[in-house]
C-alpha positions in Angstrom: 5.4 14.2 -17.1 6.6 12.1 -14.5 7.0 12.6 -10.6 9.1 11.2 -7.5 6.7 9.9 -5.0 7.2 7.6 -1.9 3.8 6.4 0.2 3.0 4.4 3.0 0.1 2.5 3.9 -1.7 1.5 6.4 -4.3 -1.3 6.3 -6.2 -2.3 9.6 -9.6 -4.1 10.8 -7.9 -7.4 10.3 -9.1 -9.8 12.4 -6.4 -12.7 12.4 -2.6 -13.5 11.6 -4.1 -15.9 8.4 -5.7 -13.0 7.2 -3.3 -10.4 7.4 -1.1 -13.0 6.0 -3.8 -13.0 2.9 -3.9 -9.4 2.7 0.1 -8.8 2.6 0.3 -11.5 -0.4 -2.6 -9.8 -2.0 -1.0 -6.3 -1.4 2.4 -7.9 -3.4 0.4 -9.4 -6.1 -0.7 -5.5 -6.7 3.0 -4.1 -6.4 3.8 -6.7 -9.0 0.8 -5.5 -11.5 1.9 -1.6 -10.7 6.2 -3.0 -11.7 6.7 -1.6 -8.2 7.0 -5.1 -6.3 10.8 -4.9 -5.6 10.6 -1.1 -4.4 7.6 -1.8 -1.2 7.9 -3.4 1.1 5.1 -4.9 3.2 5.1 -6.2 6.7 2.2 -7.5 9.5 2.2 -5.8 12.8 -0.2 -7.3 15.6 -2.6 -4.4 16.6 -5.1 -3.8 19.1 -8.0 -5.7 18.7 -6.7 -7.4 15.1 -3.6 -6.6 13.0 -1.9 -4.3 10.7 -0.3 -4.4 7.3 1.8 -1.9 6.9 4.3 -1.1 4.1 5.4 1.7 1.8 8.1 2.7 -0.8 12.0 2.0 -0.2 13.0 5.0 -1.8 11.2 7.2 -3.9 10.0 6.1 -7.7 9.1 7.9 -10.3 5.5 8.0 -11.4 4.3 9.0 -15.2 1.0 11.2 -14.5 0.8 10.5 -10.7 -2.4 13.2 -10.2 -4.1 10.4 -11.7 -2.0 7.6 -10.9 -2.2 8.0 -6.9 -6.3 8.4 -6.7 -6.1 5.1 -8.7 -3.4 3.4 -6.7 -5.5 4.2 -3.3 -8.6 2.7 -4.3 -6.8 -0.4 -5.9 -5.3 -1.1 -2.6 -8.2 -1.0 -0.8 -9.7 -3.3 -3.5 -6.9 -5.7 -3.1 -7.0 -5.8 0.5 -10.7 -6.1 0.9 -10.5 -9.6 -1.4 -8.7 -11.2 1.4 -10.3 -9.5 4.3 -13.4 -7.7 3.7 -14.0 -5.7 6.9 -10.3 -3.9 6.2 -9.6 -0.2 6.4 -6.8 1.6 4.0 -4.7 4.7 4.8 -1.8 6.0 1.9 -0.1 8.9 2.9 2.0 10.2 0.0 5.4 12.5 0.1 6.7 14.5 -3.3 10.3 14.3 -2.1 11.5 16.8 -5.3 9.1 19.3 -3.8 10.2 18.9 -0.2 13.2 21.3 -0.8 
């Protein structure tokens, strides 16, 4: 069975604009492999101390098994991120719009 989800993420501890830069064309190359690349979008934000790629769904999609799916997603993000720079932290937070009602 399949479910509406929207997420946004949060990735931080990145120390310059080249690596953040790294990290957001990582982050794409993911939402390619997941057939979600034209439904996120992913910006840079300069933070305190480093800065901050953030992004999340345009609108909802629709997930097939997302109990399983979103776990998976989470730790593929962070794995993605981390290969361009290692000292970064992930956040997802996740939204079921059909059960918001």
């Amino acid at each position: 069975m399949s479910a509406n989800i929207s997420f946004t993420f949060r990735v931080t501890g990145i120390e310059d604009e080249p690596r953040a830069r790294a990290v957001v064309e990582e982050l794409r190359e993911l939402m390619r492999d997941e057939s979600i690349g034209g439904q996120v979008s992913i910006g840079v934000e300069p933070g305190c101390g480093g800065h901050v790629v953030t992004g999340g769904t345009d609108f909802p999609v629709s997930v097939s098994r997302a109990h399983l799916w979103c776990p998976e997603f989470e730790k593929s993000l962070a794995w993605y991120a981390k290969e361009a720079a290692p000292s970064a932290t992930c956040a997802v937070e996740w939204s079921h719009p059909d059960e918001e009602h």
